[in-house]
N, C-alpha and C positions, 0 to 999 in steps of 0.2 A: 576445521571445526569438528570435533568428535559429540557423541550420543547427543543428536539433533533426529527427532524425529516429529508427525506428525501429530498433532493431539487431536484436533478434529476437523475437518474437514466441512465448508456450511454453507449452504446455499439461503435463498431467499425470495419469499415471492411481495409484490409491487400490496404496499399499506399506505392508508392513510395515517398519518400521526399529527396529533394536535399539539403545539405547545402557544402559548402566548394565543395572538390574535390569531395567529396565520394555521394552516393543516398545509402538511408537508407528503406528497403521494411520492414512496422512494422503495426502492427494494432494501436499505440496507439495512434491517432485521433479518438477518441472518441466523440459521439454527441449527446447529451439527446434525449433518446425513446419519442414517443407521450403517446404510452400506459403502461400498467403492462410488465412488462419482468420477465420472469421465472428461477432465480437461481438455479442452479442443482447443484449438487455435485462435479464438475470438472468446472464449467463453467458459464458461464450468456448468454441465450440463444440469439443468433444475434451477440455476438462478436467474433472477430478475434484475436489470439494470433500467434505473426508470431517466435517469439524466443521463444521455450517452453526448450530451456536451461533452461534460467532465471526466467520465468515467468509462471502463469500458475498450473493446474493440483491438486491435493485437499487438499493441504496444504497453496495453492494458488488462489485460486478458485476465490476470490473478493478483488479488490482492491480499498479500499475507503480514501475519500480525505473531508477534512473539508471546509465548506463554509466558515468559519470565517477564515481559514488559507488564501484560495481563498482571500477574500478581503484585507488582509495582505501584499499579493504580489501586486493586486492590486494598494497598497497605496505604493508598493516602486519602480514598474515599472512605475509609471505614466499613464497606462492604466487598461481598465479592460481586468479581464482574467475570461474568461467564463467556463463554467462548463466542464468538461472532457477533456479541455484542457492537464493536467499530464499524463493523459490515466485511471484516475479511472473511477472502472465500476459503484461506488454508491457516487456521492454529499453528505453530509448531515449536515444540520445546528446543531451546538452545539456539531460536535465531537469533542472531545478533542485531542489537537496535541497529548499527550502520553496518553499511556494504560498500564496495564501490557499485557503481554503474559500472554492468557486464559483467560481473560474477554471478555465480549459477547455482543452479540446484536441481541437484538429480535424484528422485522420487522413483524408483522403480522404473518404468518407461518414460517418461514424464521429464521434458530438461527444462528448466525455467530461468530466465537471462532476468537480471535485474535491471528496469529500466527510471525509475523516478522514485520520489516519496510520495504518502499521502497526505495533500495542503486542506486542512480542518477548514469545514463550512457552518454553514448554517441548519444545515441535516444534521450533524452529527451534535450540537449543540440538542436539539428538538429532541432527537435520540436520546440524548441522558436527561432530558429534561432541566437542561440549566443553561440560561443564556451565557455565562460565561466560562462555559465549558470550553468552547475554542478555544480561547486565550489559555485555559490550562493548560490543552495539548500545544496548541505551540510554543510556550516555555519548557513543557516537559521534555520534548525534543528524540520523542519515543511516535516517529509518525507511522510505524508500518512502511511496506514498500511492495511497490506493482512490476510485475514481471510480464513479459512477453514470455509464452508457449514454443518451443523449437522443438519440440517432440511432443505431439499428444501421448494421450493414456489414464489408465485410473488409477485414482489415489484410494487411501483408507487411514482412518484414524490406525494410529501405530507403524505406518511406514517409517522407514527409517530414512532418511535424506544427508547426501553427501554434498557437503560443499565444496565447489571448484572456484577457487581466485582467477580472475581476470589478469592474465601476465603481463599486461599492461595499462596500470589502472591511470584513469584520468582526474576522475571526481567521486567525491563520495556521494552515497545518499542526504546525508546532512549537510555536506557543504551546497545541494540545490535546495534545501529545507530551507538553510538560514537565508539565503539567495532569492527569496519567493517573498522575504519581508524586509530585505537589504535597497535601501535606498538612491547608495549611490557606488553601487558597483565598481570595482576593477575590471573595465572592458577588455585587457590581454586575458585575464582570467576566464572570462566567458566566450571569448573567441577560444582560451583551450578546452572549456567543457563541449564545442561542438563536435570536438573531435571524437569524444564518447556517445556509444548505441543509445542514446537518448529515445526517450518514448517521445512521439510526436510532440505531444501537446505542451511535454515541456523542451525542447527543441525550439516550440515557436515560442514559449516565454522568454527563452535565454537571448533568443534571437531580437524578442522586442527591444529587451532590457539594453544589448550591445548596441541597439539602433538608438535609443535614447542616451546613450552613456557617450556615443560618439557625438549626439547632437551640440550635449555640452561641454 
């Protein structure tokens, strides 16, 4: 992948947001740093993670979002949508909607292993203000993707970032997307996604998923 670089980099701190009946207390307003921010190995120094069920922690550690998917929704919302808006902690121009699990990105010091997609909630509906926003994103099929940290270090809006392919890929990011709303699974299938660096949490979904798929 050539001329991929950072656009901005965006941390978050813990808000109330109202939508409907309910108030939603989440960090994911996110707002591009002025300066370098320091990716660690659980976290991006400045931000707030308020559900560390879901989110979070070092399989988790950064979640990045495509500029070009950005201008996508952009052209279907009739407004712009500004960077950090989904709650990614890294903008970057030229990432590609898919990846496999375990391809990388090298940031300056900084190496970041792709491990999952990100599966639309109820936060991110509240966030745009429209209960049926989920359901957009997951039609649109543009979820963003969370990385595990194997090299700390600081980032900055304008880095440039080198993508490294996984030389033996297993799964893609999209094929665990569609797989998080797929019914009735192909169990060989998902016994070979364990074989990829999966982030935990989706590890134990796939894991449910082949336990139920054997049952039947």
């Amino acid at each position: 992948m050539d001329d991929m670089r950072v656009t901005s980099i965006n941390v978050g701190r813990e808000e109330a947001i109202e939508h409907g009946s309910r108030t939603f207390v989440t960090g994911i307003r996110k707002r591009p740093a002025g300066d370098a921010v320091h990716v660690g190995a659980e976290s991006v120094a400045g931000d707030t993670i308020s559900d560390k069920q879901h989110h979070g922690g070092a399989d988790q550690a950064v979640y990045a979002y495509s500029a070009d998917d950005y201008e996508w929704w952009s052209a279907q919302l009739g407004r712009e949508v500004p960077p950090g808006t989904f709650g990614e902690n890294l903008t970057i121009e030229g990432l590609p909607t898919d990846m496999n699990v375990g391809d990388r990105l090298l940031i300056g010091d900084v190496l970041l292993e792709a491990t999952a997609p990100r599966i639309p909630c109820s936060t991110l509906a509240a966030q745009m203000q429209d209960s049926g926003f989920g359901m957009a994103f997951r039609k649109a099929e543009r979820p963003g993707i969370y990385f595990r940290v194997l090299n700390e270090g600081e980032v900055s809006a304008g880095d440039t970032v080198t993508y490294i392919e996984n030389p033996a890929p297993v799964v893609s990011i999209l094929d665990l997307y569609r797989l998080a709303y797929e019914l009735r699974p192909d169990p060989a299938a998902l016994e070979r996604y364990l074989e990829a660096p999966l982030a935990e949490r989706m590890r134990a979904a796939v894991e449910e998923k082949l336990a139920a798929a054997r049952r039947t």
